[in-house]
Biopython code that builds the backbone (N, CA, C, O; Angstrom):
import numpy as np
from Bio.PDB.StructureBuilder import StructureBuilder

atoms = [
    (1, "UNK", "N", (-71.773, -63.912, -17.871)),
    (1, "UNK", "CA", (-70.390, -64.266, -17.604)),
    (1, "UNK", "C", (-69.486, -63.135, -18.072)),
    (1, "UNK", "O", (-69.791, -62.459, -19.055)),
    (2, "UNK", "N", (-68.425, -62.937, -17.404)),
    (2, "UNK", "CA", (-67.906, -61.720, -17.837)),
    (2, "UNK", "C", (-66.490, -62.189, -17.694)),
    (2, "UNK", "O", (-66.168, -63.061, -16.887)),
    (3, "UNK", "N", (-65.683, -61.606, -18.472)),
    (3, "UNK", "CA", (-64.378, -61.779, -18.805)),
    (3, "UNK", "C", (-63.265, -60.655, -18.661)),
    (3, "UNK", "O", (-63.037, -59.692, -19.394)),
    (4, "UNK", "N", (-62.801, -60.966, -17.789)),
    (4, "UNK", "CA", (-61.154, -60.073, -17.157)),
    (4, "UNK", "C", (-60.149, -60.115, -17.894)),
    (4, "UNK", "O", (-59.458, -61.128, -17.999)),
    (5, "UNK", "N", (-59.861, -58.743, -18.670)),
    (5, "UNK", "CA", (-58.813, -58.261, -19.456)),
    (5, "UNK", "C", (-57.647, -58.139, -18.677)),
    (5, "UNK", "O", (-57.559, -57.236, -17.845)),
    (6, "UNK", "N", (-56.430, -59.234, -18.923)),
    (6, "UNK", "CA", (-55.202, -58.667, -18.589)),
    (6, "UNK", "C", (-54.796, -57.208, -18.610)),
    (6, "UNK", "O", (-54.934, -56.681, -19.714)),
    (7, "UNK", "N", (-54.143, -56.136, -17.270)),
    (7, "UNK", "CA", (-53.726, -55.182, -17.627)),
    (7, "UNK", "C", (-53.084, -55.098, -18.978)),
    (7, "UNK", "O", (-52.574, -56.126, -19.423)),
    (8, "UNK", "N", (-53.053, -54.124, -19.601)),
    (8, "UNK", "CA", (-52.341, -53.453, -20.893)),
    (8, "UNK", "C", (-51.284, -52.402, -20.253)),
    (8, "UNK", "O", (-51.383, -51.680, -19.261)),
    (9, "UNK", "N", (-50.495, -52.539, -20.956)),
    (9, "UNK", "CA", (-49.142, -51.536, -21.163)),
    (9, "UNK", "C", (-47.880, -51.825, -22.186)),
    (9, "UNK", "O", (-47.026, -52.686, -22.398)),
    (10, "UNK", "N", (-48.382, -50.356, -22.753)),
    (10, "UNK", "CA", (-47.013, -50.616, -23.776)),
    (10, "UNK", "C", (-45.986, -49.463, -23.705)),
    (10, "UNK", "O", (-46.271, -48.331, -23.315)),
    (11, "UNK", "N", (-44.689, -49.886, -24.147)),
    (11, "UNK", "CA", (-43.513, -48.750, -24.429)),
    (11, "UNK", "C", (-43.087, -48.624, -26.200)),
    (11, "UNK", "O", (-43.525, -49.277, -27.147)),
    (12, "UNK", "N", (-41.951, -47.390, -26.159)),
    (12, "UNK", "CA", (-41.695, -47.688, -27.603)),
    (12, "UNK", "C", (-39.857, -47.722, -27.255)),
    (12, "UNK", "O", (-39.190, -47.295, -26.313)),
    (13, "UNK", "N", (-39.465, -48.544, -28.690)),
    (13, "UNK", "CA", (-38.190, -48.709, -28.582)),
    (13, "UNK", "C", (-36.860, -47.469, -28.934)),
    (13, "UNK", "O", (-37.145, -46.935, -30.005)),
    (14, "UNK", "N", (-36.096, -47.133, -28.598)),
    (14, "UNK", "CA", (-35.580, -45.725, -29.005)),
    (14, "UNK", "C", (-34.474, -46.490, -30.392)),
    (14, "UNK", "O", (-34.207, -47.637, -30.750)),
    (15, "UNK", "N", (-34.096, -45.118, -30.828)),
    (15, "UNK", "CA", (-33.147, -45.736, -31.738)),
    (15, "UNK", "C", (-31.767, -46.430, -31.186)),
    (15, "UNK", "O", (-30.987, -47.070, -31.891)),
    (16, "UNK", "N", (-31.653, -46.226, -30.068)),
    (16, "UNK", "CA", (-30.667, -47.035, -29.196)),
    (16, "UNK", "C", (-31.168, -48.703, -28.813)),
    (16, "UNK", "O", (-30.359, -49.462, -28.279)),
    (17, "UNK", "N", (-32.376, -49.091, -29.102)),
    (17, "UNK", "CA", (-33.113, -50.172, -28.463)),
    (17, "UNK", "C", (-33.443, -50.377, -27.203)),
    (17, "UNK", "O", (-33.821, -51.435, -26.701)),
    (18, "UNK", "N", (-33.233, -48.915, -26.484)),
    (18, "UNK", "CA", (-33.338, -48.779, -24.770)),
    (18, "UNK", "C", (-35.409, -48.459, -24.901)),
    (18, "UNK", "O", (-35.914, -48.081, -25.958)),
    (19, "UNK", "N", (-36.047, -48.660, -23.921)),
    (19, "UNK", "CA", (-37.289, -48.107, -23.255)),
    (19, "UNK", "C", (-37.612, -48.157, -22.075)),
    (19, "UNK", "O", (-36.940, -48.630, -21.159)),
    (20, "UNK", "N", (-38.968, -47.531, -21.996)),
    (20, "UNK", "CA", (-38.724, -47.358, -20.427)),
    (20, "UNK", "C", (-39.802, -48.789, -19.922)),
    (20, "UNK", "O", (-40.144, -49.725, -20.645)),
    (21, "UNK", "N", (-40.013, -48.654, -19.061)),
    (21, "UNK", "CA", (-41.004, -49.964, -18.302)),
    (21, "UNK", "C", (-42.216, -49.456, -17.927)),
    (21, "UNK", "O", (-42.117, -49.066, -16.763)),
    (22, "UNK", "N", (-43.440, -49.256, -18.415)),
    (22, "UNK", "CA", (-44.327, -48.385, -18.076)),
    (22, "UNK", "C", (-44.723, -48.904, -16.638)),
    (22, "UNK", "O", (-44.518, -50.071, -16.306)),
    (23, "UNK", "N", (-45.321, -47.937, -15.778)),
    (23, "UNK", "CA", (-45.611, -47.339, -14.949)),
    (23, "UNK", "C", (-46.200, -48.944, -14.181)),
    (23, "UNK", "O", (-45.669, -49.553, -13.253)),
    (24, "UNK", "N", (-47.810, -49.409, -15.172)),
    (24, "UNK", "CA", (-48.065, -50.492, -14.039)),
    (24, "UNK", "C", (-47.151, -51.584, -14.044)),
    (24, "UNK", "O", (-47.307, -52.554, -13.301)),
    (25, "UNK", "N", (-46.223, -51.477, -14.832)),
    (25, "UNK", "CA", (-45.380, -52.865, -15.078)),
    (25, "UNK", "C", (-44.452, -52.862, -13.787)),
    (25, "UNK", "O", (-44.371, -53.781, -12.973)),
    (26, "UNK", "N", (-43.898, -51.884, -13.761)),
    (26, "UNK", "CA", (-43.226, -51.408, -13.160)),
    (26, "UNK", "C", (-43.884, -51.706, -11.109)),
    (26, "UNK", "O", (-43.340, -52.221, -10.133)),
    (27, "UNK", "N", (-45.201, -51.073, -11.329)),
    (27, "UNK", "CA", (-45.755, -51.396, -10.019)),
    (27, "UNK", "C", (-46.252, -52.721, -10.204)),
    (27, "UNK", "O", (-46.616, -53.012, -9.065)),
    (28, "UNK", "N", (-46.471, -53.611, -10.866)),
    (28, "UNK", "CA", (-46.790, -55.084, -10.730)),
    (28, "UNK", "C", (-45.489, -56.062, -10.459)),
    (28, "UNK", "O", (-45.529, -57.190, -9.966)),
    (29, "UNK", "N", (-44.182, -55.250, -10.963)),
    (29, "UNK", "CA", (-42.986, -56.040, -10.749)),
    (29, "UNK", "C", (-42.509, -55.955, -9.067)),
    (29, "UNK", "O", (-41.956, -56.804, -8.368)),
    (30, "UNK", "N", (-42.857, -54.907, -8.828)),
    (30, "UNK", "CA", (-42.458, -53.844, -7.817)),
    (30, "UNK", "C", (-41.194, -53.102, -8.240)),
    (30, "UNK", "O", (-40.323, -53.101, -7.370)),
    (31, "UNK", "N", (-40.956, -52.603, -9.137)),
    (31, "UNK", "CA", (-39.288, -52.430, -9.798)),
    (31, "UNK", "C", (-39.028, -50.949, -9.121)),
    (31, "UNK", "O", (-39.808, -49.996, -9.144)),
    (32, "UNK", "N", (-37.952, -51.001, -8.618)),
    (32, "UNK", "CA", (-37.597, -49.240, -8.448)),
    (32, "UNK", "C", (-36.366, -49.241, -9.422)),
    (32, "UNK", "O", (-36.228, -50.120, -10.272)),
    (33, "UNK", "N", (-35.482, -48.213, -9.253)),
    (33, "UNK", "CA", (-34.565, -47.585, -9.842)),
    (33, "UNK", "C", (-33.518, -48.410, -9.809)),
    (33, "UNK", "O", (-33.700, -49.046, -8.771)),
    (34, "UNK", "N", (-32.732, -48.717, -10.202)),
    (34, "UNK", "CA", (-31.269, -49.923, -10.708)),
    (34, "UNK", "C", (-31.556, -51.462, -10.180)),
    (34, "UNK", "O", (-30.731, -52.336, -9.913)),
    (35, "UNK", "N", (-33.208, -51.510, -10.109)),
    (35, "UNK", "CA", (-33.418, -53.392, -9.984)),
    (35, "UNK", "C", (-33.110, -53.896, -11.471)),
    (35, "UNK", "O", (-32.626, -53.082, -12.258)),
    (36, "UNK", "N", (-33.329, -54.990, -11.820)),
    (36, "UNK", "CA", (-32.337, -55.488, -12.327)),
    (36, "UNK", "C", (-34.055, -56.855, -13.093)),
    (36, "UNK", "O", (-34.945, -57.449, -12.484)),
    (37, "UNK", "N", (-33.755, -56.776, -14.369)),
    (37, "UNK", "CA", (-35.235, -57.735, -14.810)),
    (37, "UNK", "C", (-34.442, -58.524, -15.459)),
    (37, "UNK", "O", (-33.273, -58.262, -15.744)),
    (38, "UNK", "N", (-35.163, -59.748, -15.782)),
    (38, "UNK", "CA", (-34.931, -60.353, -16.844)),
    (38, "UNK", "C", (-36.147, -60.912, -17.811)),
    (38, "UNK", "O", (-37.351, -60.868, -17.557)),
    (39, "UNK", "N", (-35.649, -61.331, -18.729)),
    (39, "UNK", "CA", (-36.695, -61.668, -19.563)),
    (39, "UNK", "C", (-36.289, -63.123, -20.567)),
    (39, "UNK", "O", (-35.294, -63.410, -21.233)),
    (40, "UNK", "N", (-38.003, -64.056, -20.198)),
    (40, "UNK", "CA", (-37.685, -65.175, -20.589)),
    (40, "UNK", "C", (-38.396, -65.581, -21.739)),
    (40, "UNK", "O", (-39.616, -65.426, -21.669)),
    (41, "UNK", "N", (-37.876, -66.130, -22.924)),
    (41, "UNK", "CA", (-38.202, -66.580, -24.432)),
    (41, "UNK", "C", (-39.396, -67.707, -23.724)),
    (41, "UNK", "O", (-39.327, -68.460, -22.752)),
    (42, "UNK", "N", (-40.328, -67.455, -24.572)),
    (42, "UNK", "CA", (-40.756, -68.789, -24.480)),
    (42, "UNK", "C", (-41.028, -69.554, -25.618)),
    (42, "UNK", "O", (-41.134, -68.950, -26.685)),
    (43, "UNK", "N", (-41.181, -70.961, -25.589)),
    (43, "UNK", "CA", (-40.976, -71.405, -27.480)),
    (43, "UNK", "C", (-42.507, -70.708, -28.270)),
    (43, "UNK", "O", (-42.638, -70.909, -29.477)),
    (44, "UNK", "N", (-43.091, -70.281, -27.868)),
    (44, "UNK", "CA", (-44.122, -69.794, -28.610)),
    (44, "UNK", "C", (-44.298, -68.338, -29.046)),
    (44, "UNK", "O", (-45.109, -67.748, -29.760)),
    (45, "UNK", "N", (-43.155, -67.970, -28.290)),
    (45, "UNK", "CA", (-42.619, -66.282, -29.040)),
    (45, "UNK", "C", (-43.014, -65.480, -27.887)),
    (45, "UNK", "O", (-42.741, -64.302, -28.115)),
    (46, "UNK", "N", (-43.557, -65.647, -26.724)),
    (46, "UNK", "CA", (-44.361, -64.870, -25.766)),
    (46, "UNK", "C", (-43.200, -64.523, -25.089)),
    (46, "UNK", "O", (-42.460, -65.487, -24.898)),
    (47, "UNK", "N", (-42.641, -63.033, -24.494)),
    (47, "UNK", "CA", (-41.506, -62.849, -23.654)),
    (47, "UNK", "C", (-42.381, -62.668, -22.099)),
    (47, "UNK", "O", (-43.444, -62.102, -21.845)),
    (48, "UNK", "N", (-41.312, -63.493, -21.143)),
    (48, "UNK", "CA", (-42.112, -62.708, -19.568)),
    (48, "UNK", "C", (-40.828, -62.012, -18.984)),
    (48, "UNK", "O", (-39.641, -62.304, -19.127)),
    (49, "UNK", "N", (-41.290, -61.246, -18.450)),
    (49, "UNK", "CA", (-40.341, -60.368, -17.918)),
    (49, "UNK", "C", (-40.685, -60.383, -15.936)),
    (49, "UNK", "O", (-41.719, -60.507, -15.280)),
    (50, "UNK", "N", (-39.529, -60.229, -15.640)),
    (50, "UNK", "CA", (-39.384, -60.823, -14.293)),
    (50, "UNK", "C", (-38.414, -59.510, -13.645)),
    (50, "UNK", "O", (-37.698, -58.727, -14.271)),
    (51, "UNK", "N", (-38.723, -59.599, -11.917)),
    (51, "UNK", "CA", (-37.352, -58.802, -11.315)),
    (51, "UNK", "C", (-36.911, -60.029, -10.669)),
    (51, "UNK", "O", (-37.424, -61.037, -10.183)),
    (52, "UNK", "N", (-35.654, -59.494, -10.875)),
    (52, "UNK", "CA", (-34.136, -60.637, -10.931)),
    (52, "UNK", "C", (-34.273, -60.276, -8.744)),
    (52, "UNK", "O", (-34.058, -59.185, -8.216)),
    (53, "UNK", "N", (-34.510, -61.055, -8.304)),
    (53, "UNK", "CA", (-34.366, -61.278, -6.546)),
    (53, "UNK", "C", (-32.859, -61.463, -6.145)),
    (53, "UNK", "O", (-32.342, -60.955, -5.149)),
    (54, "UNK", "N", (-32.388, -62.059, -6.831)),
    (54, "UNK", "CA", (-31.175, -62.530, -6.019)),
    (54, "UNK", "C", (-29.616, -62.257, -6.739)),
    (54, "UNK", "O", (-29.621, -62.172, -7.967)),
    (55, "UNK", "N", (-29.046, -62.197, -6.435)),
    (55, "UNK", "CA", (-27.370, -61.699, -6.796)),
    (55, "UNK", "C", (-26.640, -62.565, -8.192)),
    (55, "UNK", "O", (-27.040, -63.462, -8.934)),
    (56, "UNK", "N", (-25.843, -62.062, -8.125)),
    (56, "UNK", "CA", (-25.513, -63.102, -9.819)),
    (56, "UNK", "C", (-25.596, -64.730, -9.044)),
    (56, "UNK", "O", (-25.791, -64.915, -7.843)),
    (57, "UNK", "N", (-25.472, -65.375, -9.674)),
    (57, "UNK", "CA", (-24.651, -66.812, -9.242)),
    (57, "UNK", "C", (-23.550, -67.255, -8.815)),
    (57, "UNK", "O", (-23.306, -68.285, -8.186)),
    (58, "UNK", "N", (-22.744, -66.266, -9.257)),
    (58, "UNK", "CA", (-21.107, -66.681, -9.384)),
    (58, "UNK", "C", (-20.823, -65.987, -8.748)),
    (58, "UNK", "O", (-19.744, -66.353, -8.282)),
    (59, "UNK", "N", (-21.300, -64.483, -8.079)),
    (59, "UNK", "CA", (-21.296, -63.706, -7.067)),
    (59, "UNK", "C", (-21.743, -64.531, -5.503)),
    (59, "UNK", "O", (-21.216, -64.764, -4.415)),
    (60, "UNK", "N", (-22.685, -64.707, -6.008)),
    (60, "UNK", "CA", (-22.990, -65.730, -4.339)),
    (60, "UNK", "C", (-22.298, -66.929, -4.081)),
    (60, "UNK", "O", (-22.396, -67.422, -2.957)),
    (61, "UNK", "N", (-21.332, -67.701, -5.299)),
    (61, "UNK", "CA", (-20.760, -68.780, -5.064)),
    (61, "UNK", "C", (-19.103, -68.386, -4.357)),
    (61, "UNK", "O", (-18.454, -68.985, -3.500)),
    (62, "UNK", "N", (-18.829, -67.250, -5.067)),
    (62, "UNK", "CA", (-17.641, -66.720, -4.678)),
    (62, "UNK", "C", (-18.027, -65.969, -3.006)),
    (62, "UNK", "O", (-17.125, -65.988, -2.168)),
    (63, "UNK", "N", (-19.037, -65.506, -2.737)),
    (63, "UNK", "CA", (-19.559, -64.827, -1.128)),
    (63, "UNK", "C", (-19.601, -66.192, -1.006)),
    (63, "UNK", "O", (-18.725, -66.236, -0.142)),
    (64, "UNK", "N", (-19.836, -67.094, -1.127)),
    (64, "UNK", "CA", (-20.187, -68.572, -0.069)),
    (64, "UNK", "C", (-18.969, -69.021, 0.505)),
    (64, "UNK", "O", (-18.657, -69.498, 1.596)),
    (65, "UNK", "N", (-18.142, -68.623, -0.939)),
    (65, "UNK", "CA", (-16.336, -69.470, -0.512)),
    (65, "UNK", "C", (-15.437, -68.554, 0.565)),
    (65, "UNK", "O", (-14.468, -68.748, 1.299)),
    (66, "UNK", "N", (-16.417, -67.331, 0.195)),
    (66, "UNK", "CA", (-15.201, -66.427, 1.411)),
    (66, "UNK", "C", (-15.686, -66.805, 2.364)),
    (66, "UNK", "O", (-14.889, -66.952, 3.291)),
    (67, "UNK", "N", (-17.107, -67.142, 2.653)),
    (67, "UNK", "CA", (-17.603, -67.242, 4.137)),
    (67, "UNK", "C", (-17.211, -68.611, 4.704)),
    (67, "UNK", "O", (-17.047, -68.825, 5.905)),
    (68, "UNK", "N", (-17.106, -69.322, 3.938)),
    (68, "UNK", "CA", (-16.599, -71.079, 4.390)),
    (68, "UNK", "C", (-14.755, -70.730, 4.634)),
    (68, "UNK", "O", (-14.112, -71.271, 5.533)),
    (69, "UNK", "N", (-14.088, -69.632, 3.529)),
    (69, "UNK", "CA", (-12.812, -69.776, 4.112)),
    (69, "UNK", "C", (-12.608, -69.194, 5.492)),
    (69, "UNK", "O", (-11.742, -69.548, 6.292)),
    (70, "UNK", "N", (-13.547, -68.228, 5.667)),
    (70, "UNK", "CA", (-13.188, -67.142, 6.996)),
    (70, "UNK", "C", (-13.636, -68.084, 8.038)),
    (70, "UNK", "O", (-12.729, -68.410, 8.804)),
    (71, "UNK", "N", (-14.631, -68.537, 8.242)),
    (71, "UNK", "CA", (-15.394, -69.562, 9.231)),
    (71, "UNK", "C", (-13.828, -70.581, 9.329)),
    (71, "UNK", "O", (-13.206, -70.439, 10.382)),
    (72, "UNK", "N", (-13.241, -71.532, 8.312)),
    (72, "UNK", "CA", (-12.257, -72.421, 8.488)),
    (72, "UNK", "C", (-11.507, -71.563, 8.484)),
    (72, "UNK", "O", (-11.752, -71.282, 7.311)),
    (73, "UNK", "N", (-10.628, -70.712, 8.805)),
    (73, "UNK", "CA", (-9.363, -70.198, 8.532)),
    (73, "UNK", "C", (-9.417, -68.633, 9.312)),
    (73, "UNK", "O", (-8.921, -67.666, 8.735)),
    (74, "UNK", "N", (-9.917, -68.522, 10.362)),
    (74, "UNK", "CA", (-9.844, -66.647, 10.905)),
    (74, "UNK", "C", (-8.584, -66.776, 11.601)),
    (74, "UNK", "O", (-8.786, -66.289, 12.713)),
    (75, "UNK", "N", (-7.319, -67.202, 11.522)),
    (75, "UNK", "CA", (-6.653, -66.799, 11.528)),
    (75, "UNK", "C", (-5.733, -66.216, 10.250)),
    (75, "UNK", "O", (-4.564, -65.845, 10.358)),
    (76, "UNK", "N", (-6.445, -66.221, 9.145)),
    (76, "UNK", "CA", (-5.816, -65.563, 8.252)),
    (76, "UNK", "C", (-6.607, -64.028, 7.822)),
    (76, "UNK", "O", (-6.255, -63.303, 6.892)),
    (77, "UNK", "N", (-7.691, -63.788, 8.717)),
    (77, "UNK", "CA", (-7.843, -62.329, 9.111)),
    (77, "UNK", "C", (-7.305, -61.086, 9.287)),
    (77, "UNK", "O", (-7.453, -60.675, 10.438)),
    (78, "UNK", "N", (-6.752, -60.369, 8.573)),
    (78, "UNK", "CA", (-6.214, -59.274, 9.300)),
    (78, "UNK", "C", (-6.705, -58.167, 8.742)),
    (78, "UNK", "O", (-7.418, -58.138, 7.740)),
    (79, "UNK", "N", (-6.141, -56.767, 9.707)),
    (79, "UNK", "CA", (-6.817, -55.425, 9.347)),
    (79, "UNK", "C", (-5.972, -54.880, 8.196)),
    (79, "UNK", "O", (-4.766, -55.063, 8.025)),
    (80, "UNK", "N", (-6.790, -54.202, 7.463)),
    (80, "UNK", "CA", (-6.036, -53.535, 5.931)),
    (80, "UNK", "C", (-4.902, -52.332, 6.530)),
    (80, "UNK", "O", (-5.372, -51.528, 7.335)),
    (81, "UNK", "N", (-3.820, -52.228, 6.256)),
    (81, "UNK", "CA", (-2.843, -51.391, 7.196)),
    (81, "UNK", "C", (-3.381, -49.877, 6.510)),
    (81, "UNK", "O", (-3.935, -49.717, 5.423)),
    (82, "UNK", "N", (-3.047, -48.933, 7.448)),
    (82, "UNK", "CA", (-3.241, -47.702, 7.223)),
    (82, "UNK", "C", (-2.602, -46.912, 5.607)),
    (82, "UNK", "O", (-3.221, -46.074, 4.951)),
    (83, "UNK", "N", (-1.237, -47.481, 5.279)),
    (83, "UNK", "CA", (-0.717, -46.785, 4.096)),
    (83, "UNK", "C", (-1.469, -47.642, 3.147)),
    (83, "UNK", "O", (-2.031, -47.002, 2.259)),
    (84, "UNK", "N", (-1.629, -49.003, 3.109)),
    (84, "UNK", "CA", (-2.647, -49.500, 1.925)),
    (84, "UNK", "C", (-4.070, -48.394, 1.487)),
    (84, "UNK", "O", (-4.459, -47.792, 0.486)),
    (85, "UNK", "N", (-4.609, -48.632, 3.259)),
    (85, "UNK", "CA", (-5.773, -47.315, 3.077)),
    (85, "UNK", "C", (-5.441, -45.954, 2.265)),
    (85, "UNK", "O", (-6.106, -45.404, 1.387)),
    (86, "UNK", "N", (-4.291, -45.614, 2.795)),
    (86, "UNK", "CA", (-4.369, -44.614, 1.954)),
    (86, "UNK", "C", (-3.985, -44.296, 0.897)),
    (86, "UNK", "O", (-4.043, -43.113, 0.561)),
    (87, "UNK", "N", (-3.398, -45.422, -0.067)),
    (87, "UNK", "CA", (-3.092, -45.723, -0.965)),
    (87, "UNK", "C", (-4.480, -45.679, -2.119)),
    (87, "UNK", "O", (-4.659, -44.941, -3.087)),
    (88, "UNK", "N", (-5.126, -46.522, -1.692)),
    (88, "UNK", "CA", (-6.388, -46.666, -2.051)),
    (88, "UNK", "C", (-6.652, -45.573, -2.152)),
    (88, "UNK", "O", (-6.309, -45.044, -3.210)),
    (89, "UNK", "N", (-7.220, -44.902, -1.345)),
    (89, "UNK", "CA", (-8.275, -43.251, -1.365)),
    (89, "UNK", "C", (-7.083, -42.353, -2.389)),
    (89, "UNK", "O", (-7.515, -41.612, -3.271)),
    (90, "UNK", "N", (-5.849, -42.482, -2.204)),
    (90, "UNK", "CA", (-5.390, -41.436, -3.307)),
    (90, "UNK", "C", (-6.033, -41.910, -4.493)),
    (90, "UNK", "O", (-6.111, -41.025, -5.345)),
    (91, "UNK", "N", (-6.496, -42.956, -4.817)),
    (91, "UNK", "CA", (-6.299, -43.781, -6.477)),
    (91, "UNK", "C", (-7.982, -43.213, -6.833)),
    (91, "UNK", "O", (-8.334, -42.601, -7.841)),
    (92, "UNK", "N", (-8.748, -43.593, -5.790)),
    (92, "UNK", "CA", (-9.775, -43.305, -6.383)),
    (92, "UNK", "C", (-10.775, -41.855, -5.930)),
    (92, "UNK", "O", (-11.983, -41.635, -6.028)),
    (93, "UNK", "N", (-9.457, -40.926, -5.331)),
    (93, "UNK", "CA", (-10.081, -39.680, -4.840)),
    (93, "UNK", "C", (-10.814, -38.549, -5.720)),
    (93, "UNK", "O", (-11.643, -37.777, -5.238)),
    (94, "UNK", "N", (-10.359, -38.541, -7.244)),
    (94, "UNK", "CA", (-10.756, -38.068, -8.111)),
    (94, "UNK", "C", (-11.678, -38.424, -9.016)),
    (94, "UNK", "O", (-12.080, -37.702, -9.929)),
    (95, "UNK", "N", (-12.148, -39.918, -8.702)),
    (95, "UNK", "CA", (-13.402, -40.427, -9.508)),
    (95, "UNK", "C", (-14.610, -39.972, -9.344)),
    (95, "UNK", "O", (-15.041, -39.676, -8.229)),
    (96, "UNK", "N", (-15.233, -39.874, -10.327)),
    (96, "UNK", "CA", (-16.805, -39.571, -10.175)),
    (96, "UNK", "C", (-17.656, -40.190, -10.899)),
    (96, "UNK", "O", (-17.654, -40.083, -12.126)),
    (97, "UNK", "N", (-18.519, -40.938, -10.228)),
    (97, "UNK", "CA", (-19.605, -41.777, -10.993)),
    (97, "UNK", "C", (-21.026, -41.267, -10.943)),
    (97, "UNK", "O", (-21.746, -40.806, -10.058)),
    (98, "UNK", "N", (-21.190, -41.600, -12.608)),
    (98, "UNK", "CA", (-22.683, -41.178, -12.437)),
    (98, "UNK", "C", (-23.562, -42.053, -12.966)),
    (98, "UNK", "O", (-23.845, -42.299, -14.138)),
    (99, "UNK", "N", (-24.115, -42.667, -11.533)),
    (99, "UNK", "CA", (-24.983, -43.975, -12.207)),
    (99, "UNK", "C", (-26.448, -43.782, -12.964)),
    (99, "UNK", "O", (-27.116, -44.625, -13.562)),
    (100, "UNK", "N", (-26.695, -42.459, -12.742)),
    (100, "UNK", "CA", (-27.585, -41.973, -13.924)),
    (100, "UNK", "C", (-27.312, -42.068, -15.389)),
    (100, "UNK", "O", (-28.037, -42.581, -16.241)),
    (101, "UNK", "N", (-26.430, -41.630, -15.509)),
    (101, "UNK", "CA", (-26.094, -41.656, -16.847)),
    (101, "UNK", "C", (-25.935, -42.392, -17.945)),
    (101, "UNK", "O", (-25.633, -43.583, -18.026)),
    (102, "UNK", "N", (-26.201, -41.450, -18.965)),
    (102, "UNK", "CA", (-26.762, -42.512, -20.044)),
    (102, "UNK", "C", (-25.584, -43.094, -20.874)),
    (102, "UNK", "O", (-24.811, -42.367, -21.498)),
    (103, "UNK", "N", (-25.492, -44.510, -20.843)),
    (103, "UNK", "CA", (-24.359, -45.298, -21.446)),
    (103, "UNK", "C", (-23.787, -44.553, -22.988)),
    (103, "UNK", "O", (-24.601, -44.212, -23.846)),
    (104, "UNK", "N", (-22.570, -44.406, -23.135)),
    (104, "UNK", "CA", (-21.656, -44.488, -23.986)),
    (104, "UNK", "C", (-22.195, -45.358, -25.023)),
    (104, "UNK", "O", (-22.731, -46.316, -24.466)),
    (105, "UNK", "N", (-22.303, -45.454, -26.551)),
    (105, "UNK", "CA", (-22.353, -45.877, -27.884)),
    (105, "UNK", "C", (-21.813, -47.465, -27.605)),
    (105, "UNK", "O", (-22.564, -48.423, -27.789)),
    (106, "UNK", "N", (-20.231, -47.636, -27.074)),
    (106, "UNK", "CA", (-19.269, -48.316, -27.398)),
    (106, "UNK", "C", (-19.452, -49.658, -25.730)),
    (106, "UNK", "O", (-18.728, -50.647, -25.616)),
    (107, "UNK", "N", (-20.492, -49.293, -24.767)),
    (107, "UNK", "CA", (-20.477, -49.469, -23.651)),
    (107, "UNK", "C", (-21.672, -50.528, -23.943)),
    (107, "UNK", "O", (-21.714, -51.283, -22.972)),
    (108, "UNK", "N", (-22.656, -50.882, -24.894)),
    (108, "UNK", "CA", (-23.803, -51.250, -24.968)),
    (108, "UNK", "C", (-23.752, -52.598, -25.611)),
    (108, "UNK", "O", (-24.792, -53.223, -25.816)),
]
sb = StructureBuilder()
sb.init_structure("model")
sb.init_model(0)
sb.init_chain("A")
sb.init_seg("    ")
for serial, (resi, resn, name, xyz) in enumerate(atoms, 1):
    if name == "N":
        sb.init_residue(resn, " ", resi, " ")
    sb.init_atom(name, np.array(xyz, "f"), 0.0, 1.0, " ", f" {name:<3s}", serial, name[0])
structure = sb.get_structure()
């Protein structure tokens, strides 16, 4: 009779408490780059760690309400006027994001 060892994989914690997700975890989750995990207590101290499938909650409840208002109400539809547009693009013409980057001290 022979007995099947759960894969193994471990990380280490930085002095920030950030690590990385090793490699098969990572391919057993299917995780790429800005998916999104969570991780669940269980009462016996065991953590499982999961990829998060679906959008916040309160994000999809608020997308549900726009789609029920637009469906009841397309006449309150209209196109964003041109000086709004360009109102907009002045404001955020100089931003630059870098979603690489490694969080700020005060951000965590």
């Amino acid at each position: 009779m022979s007995i099947a060892l759960a894969p193994y994989a471990e990380s280490t914690l930085t002095d920030r408490y950030q690590t990385t997700v090793p490699e098969p975890v990572r391919k057993a989750l299917g995780l790429t780059k800005r998916d999104k995990i969570c991780y669940t207590i269980q009462p016996d101290g065991r953590v499982l760690i999961a990829r998060i499938e679906q959008n916040d909650p309160l994000i999809d409840k608020f997308l549900n309400f726009l789609a029920q208002d637009i469906a009841e109400n397309p006449q309150n539809i209209e196109a964003i006027s041109s000086s709004l547009l360009t109102q907009v693009r002045s404001l955020v013409a100089e931003v630059e994001i870098d979603l690489d980057a490694t969080l700020a001290d005060e951000d965590e």
